[in-house]
N, C-alpha and C positions, 0 to 999 in steps of 0.2 A: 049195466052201463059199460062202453067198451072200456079199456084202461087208455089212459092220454098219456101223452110223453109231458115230463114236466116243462112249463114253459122257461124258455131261457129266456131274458131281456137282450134286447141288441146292443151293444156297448153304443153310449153317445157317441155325437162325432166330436172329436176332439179337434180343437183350433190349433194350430203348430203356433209360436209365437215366431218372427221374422227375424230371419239372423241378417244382423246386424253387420255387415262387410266394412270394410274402411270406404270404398266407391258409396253406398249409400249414405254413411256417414258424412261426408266429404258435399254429397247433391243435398243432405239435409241443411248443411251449414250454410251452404250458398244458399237455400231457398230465404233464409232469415234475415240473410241479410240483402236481399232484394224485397224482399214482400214492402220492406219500408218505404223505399223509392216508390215500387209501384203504387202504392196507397198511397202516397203522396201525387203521382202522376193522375190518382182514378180521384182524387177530390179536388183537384186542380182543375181535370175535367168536368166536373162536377159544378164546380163555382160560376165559368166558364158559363155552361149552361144554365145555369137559373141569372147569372148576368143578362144572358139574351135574352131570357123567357120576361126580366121587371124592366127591361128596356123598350120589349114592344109594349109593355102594359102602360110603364107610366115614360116613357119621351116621346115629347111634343113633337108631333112631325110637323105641323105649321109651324114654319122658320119663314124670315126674312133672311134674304142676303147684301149682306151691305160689304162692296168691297169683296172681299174674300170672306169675311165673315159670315157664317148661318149661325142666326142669332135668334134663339126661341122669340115668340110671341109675348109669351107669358111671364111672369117672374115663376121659380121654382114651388111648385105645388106643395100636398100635403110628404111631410117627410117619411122615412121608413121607421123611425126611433120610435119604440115602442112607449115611450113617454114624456111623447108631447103633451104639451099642458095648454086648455083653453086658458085664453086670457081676454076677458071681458075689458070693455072699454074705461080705463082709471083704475082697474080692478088689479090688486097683488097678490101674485103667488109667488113661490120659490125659486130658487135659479134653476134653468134647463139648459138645457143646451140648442131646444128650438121651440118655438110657440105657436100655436094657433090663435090666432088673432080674431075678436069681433068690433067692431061698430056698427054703428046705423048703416053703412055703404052694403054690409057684409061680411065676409071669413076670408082673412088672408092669410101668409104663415111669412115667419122669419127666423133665422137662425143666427148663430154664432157662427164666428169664422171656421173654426174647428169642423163644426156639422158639418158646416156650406161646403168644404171641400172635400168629407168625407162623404155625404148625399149624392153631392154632382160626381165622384168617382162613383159610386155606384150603379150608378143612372148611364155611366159612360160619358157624360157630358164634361163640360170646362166653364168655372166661373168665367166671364171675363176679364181680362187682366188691365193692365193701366195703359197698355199699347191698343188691346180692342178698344178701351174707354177712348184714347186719344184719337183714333181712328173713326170710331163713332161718331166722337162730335166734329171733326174735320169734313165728315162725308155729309153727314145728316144738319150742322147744325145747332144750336139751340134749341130752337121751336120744335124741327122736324124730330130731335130728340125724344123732348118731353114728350111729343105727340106717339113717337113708336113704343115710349117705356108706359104707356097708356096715362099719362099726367095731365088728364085736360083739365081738372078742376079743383080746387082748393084741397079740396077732402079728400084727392088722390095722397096730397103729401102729408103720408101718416107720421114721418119722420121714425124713430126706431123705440126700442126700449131696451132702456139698460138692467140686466138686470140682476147687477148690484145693487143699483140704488132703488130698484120697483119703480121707477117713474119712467115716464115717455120722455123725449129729450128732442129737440128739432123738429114740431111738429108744423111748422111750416115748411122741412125740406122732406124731401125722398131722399134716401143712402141706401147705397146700396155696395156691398162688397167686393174685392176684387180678390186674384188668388193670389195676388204680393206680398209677402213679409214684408217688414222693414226692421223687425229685429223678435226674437223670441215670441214675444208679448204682443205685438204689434202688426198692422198691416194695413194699407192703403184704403179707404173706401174711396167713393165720388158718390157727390152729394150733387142734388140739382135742387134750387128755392123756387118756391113758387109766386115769390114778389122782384126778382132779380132773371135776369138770361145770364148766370152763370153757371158754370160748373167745377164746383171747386173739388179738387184732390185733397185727402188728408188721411192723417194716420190715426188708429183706431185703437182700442182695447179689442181684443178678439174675441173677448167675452160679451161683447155690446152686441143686442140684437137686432142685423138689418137684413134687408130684403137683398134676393139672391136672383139677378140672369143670367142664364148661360146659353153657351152655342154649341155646336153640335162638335166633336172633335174631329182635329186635321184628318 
């Protein structure tokens, strides 16, 4: 056998570590204190964009316009809060902050003030306020009211549930929310009867649950 030269290994390659200059130092500093902003500016965009994406999902593009007003069809659908609670007809459960409703008619839903104005931001939408309400019934009416807030029959006016107390409360009227405060605790609903043509204004617990229209925003 011939003789072999012994074999030599190749030395690894060694990785140099990166010298550290005051200029790189200096571009590291600034990168840290941007990265914040920008991640700020990239979930901002972010939010932005799944805004539009649950707006073409759930807003009502059939609106009426009353006035200046574009004012849904509908009262405010199923909400986004992951813990809606059905609530059966006479039936008590615990406080929510929105409910899904049954009776014989159907499934309707209603919230607190709090929800209502955080859902309809969501949605990009706008409760109506006490100026749309006053507007509405100057244009519309009484009759033509009830007739657009879909009130033609007894068993429309579910009246609301409180629900402090677990019980229904005004079940001969509709109420429905407005996005006015009138003090911390409080704020404006409009009520329509269904044995009266009026429409009365008044101030509410915010925790009381009522049904919610809104219009499209300016």
């Amino acid at each position: 056998m011939p003789n072999q030269a012994p074999h030599t290994p190749t030395p690894g390659f060694q990785i140099r570590p990166p010298v550290i200059t005051k200029e790189l130092q200096e571009a590291y500093n600034n990168i840290k204190k941007v990265s914040p902003k920008a991640m700020a500016i990239l979930e901002e965009r972010e939010r932005k964009q799944q805004e539009l994406e649950l707006q073409k999902q759930n807003q009502l593009q059939d609106y009426t316009e009353v006035a200046w007003l574009k004012v849904l069809n509908q009262d405010l659908d199923k909400p986004q809060c992951p813990q809606v609670k059905l609530l059966k007809e006479w039936e008590d459960y615990q406080e929510c902050c929105c409910y899904e409703l049954e009776d014989e008619t159907g499934i309707y839903y209603q919230y607190d003030w709090y929800w209502a104005m955080k859902e309809s931001g969501f949605r990009w939408l706008k409760l109506l306020s006490t100026e749309d309400w006053d507007l509405l019934e100057k244009e519309l009416w009484i009759n033509w009211l009830k007739d657009f807030l879909n009130l033609k029959k007894e068993d429309d006016y579910r009246g609301c549930y409180n629900s402090e107390t677990n019980e229904f409360e005004y079940e001969d009227e509709a109420c429905y929310w407005s996005d006015s405060s009138t003090s911390p605790n409080y704020s404006w609903s409009w009520n329509l009867g269904y044995f009266n043509d009026k429409v009365k204004c008044c101030t509410d617990d915010n925790y009381k649950i009522f049904s919610v229209r809104c219009r499209l925003r300016d």
